[in-house]
BAGULO-663966 format. One line per 8 residues: number of its first residue (from 0); their letters; for each residue x negated, y, z negated of C-alpha. Coordinates in pm, 1 decimal, padded with zeros to 6 digits. Layout:
% BAGULO-663966
NUM = A = X,Y,Z | ... $
***
This chain:
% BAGULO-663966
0 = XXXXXXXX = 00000.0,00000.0,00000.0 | -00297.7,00265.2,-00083.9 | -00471.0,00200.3,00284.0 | -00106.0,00220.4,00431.3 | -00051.0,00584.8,00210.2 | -00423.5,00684.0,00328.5 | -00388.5,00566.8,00689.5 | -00053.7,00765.0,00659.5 $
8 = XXXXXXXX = -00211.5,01094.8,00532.6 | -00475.0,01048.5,00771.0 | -00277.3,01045.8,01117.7 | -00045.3,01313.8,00939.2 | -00380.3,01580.0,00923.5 | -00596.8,01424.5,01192.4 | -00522.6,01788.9,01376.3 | -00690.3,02002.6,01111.8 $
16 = XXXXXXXX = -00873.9,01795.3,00889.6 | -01241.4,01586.4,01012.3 | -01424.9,01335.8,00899.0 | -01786.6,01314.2,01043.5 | -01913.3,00961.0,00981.1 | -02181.4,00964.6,01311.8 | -02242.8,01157.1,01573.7 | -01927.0,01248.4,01708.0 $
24 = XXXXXXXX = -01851.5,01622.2,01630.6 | -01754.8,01639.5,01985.1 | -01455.6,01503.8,01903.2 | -01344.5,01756.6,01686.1 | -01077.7,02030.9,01770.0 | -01029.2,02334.5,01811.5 | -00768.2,02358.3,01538.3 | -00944.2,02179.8,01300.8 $
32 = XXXXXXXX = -00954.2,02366.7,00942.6 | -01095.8,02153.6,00736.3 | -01476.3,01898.5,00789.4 | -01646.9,01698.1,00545.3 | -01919.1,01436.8,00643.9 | -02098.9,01208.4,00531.6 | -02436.0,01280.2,00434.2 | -02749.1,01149.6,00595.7 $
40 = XXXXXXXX = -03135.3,01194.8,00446.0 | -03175.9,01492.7,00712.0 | -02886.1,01600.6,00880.5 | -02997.5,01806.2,01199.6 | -02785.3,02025.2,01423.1 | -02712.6,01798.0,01684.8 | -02516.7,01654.6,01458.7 | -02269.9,01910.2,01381.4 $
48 = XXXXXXXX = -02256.1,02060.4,01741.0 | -01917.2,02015.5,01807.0 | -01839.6,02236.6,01545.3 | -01928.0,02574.5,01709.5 | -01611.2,02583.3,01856.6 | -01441.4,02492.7,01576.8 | -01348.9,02891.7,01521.5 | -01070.7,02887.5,01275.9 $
56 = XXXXXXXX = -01265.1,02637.0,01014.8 | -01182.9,02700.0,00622.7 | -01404.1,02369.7,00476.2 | -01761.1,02260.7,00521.5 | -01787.4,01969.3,00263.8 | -02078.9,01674.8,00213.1 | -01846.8,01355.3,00122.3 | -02183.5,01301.8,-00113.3 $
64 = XXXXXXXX = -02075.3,01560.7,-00323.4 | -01858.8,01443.5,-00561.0 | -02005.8,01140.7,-00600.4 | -02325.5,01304.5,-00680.4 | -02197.2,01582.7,-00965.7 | -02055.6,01298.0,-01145.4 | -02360.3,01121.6,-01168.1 | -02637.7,01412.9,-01178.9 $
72 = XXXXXXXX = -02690.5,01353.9,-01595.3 | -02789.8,00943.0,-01464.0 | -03028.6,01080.6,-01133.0 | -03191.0,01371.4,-01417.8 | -03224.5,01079.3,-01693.8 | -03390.7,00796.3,-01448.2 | -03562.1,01090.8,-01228.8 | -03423.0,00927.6,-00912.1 $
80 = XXXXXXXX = -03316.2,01225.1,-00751.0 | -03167.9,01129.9,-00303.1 | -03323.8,01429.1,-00212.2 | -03139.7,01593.2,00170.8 | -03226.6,01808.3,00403.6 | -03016.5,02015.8,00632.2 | -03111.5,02171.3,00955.4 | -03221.7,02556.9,00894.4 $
88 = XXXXXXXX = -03022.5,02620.8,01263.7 | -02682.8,02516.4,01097.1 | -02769.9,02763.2,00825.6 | -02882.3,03054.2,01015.1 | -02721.8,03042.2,01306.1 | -02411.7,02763.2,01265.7 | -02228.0,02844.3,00967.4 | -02233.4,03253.6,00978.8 $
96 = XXXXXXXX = -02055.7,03200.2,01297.1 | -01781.8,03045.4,01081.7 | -01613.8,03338.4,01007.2 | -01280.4,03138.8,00883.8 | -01469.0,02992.3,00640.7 | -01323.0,02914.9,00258.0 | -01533.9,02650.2,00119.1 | -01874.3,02608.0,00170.1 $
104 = XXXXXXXX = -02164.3,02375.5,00034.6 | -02480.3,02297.8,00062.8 | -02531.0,02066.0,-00251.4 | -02843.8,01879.5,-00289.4 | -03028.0,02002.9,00050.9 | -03384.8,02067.4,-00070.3 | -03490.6,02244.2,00202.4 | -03235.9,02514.4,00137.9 $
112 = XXXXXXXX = -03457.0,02791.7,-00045.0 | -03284.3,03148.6,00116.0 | -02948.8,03188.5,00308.6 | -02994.7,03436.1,00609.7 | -02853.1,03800.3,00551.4 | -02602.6,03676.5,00834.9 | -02400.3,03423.8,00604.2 | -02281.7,03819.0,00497.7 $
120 = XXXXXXXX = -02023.1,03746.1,00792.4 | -01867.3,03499.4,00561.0 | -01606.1,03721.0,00367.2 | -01319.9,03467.0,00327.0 | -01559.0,03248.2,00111.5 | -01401.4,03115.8,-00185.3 | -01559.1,02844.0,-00287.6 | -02002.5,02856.9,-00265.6 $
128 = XXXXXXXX = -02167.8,02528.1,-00380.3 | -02560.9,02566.6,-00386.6 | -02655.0,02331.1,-00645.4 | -02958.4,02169.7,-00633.9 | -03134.2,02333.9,-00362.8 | -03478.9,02518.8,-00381.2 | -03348.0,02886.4,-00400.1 | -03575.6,03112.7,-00614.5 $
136 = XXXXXXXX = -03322.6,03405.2,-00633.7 | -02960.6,03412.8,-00554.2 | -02969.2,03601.0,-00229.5 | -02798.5,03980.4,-00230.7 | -02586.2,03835.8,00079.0 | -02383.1,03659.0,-00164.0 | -02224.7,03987.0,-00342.0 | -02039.2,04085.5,00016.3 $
144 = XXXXXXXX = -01827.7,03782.6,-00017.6 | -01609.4,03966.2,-00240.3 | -01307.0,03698.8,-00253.3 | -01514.0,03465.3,-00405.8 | -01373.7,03239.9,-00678.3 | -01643.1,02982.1,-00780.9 | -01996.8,03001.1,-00750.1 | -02189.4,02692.3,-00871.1 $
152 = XXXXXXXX = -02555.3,02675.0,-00907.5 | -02594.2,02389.4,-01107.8 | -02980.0,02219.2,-01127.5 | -03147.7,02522.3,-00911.0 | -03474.4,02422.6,-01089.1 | -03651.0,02742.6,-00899.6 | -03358.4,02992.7,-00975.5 | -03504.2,03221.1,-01197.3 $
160 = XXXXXXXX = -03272.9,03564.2,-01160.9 | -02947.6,03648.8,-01014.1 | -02923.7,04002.9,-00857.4 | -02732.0,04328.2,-01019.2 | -02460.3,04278.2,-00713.0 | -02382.0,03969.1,-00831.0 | -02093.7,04212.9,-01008.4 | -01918.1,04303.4,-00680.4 $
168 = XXXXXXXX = -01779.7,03963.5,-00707.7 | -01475.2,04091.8,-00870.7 | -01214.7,03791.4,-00827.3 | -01508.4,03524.1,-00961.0 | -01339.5,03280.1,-01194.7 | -01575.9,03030.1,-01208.4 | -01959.6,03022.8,-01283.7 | -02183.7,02778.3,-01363.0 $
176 = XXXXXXXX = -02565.4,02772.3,-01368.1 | -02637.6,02482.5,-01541.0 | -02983.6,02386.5,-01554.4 | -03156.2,02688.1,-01380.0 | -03456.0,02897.5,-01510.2 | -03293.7,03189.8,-01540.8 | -03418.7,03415.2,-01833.9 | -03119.3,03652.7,-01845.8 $
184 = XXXXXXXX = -02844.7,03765.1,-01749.5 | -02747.1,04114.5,-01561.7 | -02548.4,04343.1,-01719.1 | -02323.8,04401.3,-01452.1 | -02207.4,04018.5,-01463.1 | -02020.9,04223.1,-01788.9 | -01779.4,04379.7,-01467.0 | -01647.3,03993.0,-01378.5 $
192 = XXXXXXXX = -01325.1,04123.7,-01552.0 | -01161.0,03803.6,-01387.7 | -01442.0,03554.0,-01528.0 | -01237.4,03237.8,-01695.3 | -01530.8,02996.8,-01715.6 | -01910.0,03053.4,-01771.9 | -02138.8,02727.0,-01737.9 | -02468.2,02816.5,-01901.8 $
200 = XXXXXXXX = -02560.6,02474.3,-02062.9 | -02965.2,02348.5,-02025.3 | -03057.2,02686.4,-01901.9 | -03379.4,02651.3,-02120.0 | -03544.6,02980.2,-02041.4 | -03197.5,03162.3,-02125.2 | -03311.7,03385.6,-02430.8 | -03020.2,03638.2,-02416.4 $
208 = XXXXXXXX = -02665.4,03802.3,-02297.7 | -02548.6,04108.7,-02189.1 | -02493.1,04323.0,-02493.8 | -02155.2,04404.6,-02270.3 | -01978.2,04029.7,-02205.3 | -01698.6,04122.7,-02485.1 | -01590.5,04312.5,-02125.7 | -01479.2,03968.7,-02006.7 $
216 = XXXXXXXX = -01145.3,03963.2,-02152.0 | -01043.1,03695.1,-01990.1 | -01328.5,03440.4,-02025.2 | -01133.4,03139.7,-02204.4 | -01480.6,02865.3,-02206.4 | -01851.4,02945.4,-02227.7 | -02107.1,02710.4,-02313.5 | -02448.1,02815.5,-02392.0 $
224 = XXXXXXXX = -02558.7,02394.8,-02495.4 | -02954.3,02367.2,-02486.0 | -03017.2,02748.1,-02438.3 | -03270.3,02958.4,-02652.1 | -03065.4,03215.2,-02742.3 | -03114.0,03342.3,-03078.2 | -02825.9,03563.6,-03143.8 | -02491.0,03655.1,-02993.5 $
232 = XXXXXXXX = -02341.8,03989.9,-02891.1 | -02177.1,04152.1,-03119.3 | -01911.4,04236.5,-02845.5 | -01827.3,03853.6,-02819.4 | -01566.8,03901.4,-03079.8 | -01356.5,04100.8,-02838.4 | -01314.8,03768.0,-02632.8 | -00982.1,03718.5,-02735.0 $
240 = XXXXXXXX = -00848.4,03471.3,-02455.2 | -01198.8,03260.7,-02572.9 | -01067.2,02909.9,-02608.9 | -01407.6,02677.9,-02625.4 | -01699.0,02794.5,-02736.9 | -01997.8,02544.2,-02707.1 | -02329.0,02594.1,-02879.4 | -02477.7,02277.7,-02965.6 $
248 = XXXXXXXX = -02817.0,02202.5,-02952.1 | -02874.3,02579.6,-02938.1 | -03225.2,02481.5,-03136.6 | -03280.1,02920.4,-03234.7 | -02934.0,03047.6,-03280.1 | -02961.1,03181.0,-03641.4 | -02649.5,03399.0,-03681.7 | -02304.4,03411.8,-03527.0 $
256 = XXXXXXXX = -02149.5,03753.9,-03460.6 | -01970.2,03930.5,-03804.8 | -01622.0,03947.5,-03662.0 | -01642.0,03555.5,-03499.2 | -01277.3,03572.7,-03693.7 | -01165.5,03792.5,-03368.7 | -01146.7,03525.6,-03158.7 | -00768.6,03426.8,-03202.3 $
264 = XXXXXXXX = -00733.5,03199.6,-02984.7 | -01048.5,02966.0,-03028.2 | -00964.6,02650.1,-03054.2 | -01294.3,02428.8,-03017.0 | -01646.0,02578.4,-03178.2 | -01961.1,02294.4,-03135.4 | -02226.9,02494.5,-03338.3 | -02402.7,02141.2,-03418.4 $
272 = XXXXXXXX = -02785.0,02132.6,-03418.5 | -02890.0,02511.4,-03466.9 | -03009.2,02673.6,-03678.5 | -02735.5,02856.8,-03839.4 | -02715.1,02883.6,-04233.1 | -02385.1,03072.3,-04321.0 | -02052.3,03129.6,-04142.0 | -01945.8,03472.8,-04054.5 $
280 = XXXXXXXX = -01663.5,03610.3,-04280.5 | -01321.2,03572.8,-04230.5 | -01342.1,03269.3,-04060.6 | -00997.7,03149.0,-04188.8 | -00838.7,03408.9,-03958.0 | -00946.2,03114.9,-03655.7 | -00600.2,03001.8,-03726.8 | -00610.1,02813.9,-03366.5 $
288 = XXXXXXXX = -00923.1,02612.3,-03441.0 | -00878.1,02236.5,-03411.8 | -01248.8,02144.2,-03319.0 | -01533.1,02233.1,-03587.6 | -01851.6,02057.5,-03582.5 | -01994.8,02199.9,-03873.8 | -01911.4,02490.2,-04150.6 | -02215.2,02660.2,-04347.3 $
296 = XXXXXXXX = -02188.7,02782.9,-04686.0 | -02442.8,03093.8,-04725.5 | -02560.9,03113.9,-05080.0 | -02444.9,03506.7,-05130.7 | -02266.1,03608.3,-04796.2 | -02082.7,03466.7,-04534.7 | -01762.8,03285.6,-04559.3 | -01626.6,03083.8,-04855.8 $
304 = XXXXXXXX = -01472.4,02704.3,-04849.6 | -01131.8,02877.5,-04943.8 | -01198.8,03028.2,-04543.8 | -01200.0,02674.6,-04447.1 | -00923.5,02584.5,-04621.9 | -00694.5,02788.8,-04421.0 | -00772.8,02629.5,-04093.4 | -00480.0,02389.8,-04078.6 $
312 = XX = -00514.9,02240.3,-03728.4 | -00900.8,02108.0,-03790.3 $
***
């Protein structure tokens, strides 16, 4: 019954969606929106010539990927790591002529270290996959696609700064650079007023935030898990829409902001293995908090036991 469903779904879409299992982009039409394919060690552009005329294309997916972000934590731990490699023509010259596009990655291609300033043609991009590739700096191209949604750099092992435009990306709800080298953050990533999600966990290198990220008023999960960051900005207690809060293994966080008890609406805080030694006052006021790995009792400041007795949902 699920190959008669699939077969179904298939002929239903074979107009606008593509598979590319060889080498036969030549069959692909016209009206095709949507291509994923399935990825070889070095995919070069004869391959994907078919596709130039494919003008009105939303989706250019590896089938790898999926398959590959859920098991990137095995590939780290056994350090067998499929490394790709895509052709630099379908980078610079095929996929800025795909002005239609909506999703776009280029997960796990190696050889990918800079996108060409013509990828700026690209302003329908919503979703922007670049994780694992070789890029050093997240290139100022990027901040023109201004409808952007999600923009994952997960495991860009030579990422080391993101640029001050990366703020023009206004209607970003997603972000995750886990495991880069990043140092920092910009300020202006404080003007992602739409920001729902920040992915920050294994940056290693990360050693602070912008003082300004209580701007994010809509951020509902951050996780900061394996960072180096040794305090928090004080304007984190304005995060009121903050849900999950994750800063485990955060080995030099030694305080937590004063008015923590801000965040209304936090329902999950992972502050296990840091260095923390008291709890912020009025932590009772966390009335939503069902998830608490640990509570510290400072010897003259900081929040009581009585505090934790008034969270009823832990």
């Amino acid at each position: 019954m699920h190959d008669l469903i699939n077969d179904l779904a298939r002929y239903v879409s074979r107009e606008f969606c593509f598979r590319l299992e060889g080498e036969d982009s030549n069959k692909i039409s016209e009206r095709t929106r949507h291509l994923s394919y399935a990825v070889t060690r070095h995919n070069a552009c004869e391959r994907f010539e078919g596709i130039y005329d494919a003008k009105l294309l939303h989706t250019f997916l590896p089938l790898s990927e999926a398959w590959l972000r859920s098991q990137i934590n095995v590939l780290l731990v056994s350090r067998v790591w499929p490394r790709n490699e895509i052709d630099n023509k379908v980078t610079h010259d095929l996929l800025p002529r795909l002005t239609r596009l909506r999703v776009l990655s280029l997960f796990n291609y190696s050889n990918v270290a800079e996108l060409p300033d013509s990828m700026g043609k690209l302003k329908h991009l919503r979703y922007l996959n670049l994780s694992a590739t070789s890029i050093k700096r997240l290139p100022e191209v990027v901040s023109t696609t201004y409808h952007l949604q999600t923009l994952i750099l997960e495991n860009c092992k030579e990422l080391v700064e993101l640029p001050d435009s990366v703020g023009h990306l206004k209607h970003l709800l997603y972000a995750s650079l886990k495991g880069a080298k990043i140092k920092m953050l910009p300020e202006s990533m404080s003007t992602l007023y739409n920001l729902q999600t920040l992915v920050l966990e294994d940056c290693r290198h990360l050693v602070r935030l912008p003082h300004s990220i209580g701007n994010l008023k809509h951020l509902q999960y951050v996780t900061l898990k394996g960072t180096t960051i040794k305090k928090l900005p004080a304007s984190m207690g304005g995060l009121h829409d903050l849900q999950t809060l994750i800063l485990r293994s955060c080995k030099d966080l030694i305080e937590l902001p004063d008015d923590m008890g801000r965040l209304i609406n936090l329902s999950h805080l992972d502050i296990e293995g840091t260095k923390l030694s008291k709890m912020p006052q009025h932590m009772g006021k966390l009335t939503k908090l069902q998830n608490l790995s640990d509570f510290f009792l400072g010897k003259d400041t900081g929040s009581s036991i009585q505090e934790l007795g008034k969270l009823q949902h832990l």
